[in-house]
N, C-alpha and C positions, 0 to 999 in steps of 0.2 A: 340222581340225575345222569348217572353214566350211561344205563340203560338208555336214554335218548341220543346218544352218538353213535350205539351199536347196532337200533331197531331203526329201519327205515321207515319214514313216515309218510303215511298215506295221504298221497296228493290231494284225494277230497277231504281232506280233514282242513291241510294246510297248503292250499292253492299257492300262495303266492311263495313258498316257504315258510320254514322254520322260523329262522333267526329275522330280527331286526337289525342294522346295523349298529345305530347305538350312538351314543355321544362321542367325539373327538374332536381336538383343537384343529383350527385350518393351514393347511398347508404352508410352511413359511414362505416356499416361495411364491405365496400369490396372497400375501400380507403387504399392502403398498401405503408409501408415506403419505399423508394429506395433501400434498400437492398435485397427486395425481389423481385425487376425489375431485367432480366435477363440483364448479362454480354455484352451480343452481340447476335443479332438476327440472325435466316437462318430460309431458308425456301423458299415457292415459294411464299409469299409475298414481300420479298426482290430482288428489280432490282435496279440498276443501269443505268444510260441514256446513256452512252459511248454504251451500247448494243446494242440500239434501237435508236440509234442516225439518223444510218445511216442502218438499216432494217427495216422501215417500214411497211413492210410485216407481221414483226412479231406482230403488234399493230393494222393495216388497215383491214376492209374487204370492197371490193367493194358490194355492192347489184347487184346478180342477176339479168339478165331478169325477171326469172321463181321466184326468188323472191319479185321481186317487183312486178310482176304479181298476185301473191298472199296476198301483201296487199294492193294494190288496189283494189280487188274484194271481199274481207274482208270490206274494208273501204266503199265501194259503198254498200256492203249490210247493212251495221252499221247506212248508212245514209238512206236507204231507208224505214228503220224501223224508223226510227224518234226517237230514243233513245236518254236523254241527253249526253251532253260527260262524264257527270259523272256519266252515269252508266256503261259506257264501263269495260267490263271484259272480261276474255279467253273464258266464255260461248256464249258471243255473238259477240268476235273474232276472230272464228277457224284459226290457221296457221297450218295447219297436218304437212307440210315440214319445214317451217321458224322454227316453234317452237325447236324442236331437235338442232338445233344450237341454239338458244338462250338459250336454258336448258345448253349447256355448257359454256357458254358466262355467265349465270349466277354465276356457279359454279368459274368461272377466276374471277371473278368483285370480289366475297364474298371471296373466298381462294389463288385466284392466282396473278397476280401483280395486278389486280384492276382497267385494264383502259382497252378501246378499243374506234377506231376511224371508225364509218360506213364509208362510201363514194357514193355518188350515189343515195341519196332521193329525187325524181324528186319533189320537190318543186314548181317551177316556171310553171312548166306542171299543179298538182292537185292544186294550190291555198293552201291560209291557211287552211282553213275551215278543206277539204278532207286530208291535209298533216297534220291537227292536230289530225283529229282521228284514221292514220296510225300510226301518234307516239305512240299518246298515247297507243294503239292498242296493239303496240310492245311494250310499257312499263310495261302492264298488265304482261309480260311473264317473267318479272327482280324482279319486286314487287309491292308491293301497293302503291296508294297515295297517300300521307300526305298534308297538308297543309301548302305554303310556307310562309304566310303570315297572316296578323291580318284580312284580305277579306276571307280568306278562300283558296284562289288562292289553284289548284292543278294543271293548267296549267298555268307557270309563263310565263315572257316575261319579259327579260334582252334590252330593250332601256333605252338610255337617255332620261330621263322627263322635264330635265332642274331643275331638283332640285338641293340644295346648296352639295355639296359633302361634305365640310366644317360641316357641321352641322353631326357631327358623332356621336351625342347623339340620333338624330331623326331620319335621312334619312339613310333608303339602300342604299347602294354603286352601286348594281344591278341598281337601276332608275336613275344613272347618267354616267357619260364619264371617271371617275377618274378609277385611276388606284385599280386593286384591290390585296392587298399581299395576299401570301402564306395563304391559308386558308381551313376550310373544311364547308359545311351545316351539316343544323339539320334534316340529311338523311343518312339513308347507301348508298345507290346511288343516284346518281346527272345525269340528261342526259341533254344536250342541242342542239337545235336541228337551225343549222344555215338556216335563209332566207332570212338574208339580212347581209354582210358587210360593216365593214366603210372602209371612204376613207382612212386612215390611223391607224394603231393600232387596239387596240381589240384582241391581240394574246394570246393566250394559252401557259399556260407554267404549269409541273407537274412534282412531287417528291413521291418519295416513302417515307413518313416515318419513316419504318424502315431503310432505307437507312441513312437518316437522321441522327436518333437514333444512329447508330453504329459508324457514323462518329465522332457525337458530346460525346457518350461515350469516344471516344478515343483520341479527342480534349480540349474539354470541359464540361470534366464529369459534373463542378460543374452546369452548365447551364444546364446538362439533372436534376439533382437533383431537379433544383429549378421547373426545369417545369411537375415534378414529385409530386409537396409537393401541401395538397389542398389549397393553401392562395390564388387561382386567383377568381377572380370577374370577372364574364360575363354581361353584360348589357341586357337588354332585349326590349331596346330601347322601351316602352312603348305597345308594344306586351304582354300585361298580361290579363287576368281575371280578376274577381273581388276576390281580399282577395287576391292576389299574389304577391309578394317581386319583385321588379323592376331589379333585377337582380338575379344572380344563383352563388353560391361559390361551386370552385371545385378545378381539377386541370386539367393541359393542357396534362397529358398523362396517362394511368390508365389500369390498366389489365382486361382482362376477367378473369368471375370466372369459378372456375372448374379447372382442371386439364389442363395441358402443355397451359397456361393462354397467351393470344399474347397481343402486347401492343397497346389501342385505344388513337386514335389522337384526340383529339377536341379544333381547334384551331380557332381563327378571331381576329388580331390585333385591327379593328376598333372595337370591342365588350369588348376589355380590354381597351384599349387609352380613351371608351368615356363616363366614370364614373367618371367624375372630378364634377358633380353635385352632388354625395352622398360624395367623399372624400374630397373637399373643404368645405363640410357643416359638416365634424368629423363623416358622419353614417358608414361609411366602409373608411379601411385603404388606402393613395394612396400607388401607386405602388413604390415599393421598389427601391434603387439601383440594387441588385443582379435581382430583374425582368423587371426593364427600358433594363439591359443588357442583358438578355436571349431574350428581345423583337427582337433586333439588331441581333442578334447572331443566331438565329432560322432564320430569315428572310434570311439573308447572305448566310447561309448555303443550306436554299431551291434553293436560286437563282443560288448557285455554282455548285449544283449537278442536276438539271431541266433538263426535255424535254423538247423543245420549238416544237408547232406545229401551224400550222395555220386551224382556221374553214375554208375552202369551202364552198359557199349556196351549201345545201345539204347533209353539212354534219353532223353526228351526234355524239359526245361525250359521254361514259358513263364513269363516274369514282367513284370511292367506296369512301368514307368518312374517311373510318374506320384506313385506314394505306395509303392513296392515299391526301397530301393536294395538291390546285390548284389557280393559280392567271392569270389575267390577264394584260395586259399593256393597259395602258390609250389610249382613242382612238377620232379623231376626223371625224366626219360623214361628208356626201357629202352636197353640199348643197341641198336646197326644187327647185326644187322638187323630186330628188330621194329621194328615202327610206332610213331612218335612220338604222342603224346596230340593228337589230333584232337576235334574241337568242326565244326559245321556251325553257323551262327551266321543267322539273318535278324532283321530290324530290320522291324516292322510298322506302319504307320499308321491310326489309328482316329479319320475326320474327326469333326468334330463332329456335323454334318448324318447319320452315321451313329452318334450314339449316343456319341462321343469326348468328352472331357473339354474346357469351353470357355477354352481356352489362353490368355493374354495377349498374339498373338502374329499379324501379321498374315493366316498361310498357315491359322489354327486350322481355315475351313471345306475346305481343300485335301483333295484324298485322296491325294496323297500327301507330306505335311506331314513336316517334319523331316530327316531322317537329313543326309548330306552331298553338295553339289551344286558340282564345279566345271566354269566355264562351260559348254560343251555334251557331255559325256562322257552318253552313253547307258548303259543298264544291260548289266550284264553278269554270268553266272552261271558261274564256273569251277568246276571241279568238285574242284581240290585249292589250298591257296594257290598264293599266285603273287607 
């Protein structure tokens, strides 16, 4: 790895940069007590699923002919220049028409409910390969790419590896079949881009947040309190650097700073549950009564108020992090030799200075803020797991 601090890296390789910034706790002093969290949320961040239950329309866009005409010949010139996939940027993947919608589609994801559901990516037509530098193509237009992983990954892939799910000190949830709660990445936007289904389960489900937030204000204040206060312990599952604390203390909900401040979500049950290796050994506290209960209580509550949707191969998911959590149901695959349920997964960053939410957090004006960064591990886009 030394070698990568000493060779300068060629800009088209790595447009946006090297590094990610990476996980860290937020800023103490923009950590504020409950009382200075607002009463009750509005705004066009806040939906409700009873809306969108049964309108569809209002969350779906089908893709165009004359759109996907456009990123296929986008994608066919992207491939014919022999660029790696991680130099793909909006320089060298014109959309003149696609872009304009996605410029507002940006603006809904960062300020408005946070989610929308493509329909219609000819997958099965362009192959992985071509259908991943369309994605990605089209993710260049939402934000940057971070790093999902301790590989570098900036193009994930959500299969089952047959790893232990059990094992929630080590293993991603992503590389196995279990079920995943209510939860958000270490992204402002999350896309996933379906090519393969299983045979049973793997379904999408999502909440708004604020949604959330208003209910349990008015239910269960003292559980929004607790999930307000910074005593939670995030695990960092062995994803660190060198010289880095194996986990992050913070709290599960935190304002932006600045003026009329909205409330960020940053939540993963299996990332609080699977610190019983430092709280068994006395380094950090276990979890409390009052936060065993907010664990339950939060979860319940996502699942009470959720859309349920299903991915289609073809289809593609984007949803915001920030006020938007997401889970899936545990899912069994077909047998071999079909294809295992396949997910194409990118983690987006949306600095501040472009329009991003202002973070409590010191990389917030960074572009490419968040995801996961150990020491000098450059990006990398495989094109199936690994």
């Amino acid at each position: 790895m030394a070698a990568l601090t000493q060779t300068p890296v060629p800009v088209d390789i790595f447009p946006d940069g090297l590094k990610t910034t990476g996980q860290h706790p937020p800023l103490a002093d923009h950590i504020h007590p409950f009382d200075k969290f607002p009463k009750e949320i509005s705004g066009p961040t806040l939906w409700r699923a009873e809306i969108y239950r049964d309108q569809p329309e209002k969350w779906t866009h089908r893709f165009t002919d004359e759109e996907i005409a456009e990123l296929s010949g986008a994608a066919d010139a992207f491939l014919q220049n022999k660029i790696p996939l991680t130099g793909i940027s909006k320089s060298n993947f014109p959309l003149p028409n696609l872009s304009h919608r996605l410029e507002i589609l940006r603006r809904d994801l960062i300020d408005g409910k946070g989610f929308i559901l493509f329909k219609g990516f000819p997958v099965e037509k362009w192959g992985n390969h071509k259908s991943a530098v369309a994605y990605m193509g089209l993710g260049t237009y939402l934000g940057y790419f971070v790093s999902q992983n301790s590989r570098g990954h900036v193009l994930g892939h959500v299969k089952d590896l047959g790893e232990d799910s059990t094992k929630i000190d080590s293993v991603r949830i992503y590389r196995t079949n279990a079920r995943q709660y209510f939860h958000a990445d270490d992204s402002d936007i999350v896309g996933l881009l379906c090519i393969a289904r299983a045979l049973e389960g793997g379904e999408s489900d999502i909440v708004s947040s604020h949604n959330v937030y208003n209910v349990l204000a008015k239910e269960r204040p003292d559980v929004l309190k607790t999930l307000t206060e910074p005593i939670w312990y995030f695990d960092r599952k062995g994803e660190t650097s060198k010289g880095q604390d194996e986990y992050i203390k913070t709290s599960v909900m935190y304002l932006e700073r600045g003026e009329n401040a909205r409330v960020y979500t940053k939540w993963d049950p299996y990332y609080v549950r699977s610190l019983t290796r430092f709280s068994d050994a006395g380094i950090i506290p276990p979890l409390s009564s009052a936060q065993l209960e907010a664990l339950e209580v939060l979860e319940a509550t996502c699942n009470r108020l959720s859309l349920h949707m299903i991915l289609e191969v073809g289809d593609i998911q984007f949803v915001s992090n920030s006020h938007v959590l997401h889970a899936r149901t545990a899912y069994t695959d077909h047998a071999p030799p079909a294809p295992r349920r396949h997910l194409m997964r990118l983690w987006l960053a949306t600095p501040e200075h472009e329009g991003g939410w202002k973070l409590p957090f010191w990389d917030s004006n960074e572009k490419k803020r968040g995801g996961i960064q150990v020491d000098d591990q450059p990006p990398v886009a495989p094109l199936d797991a690994e």
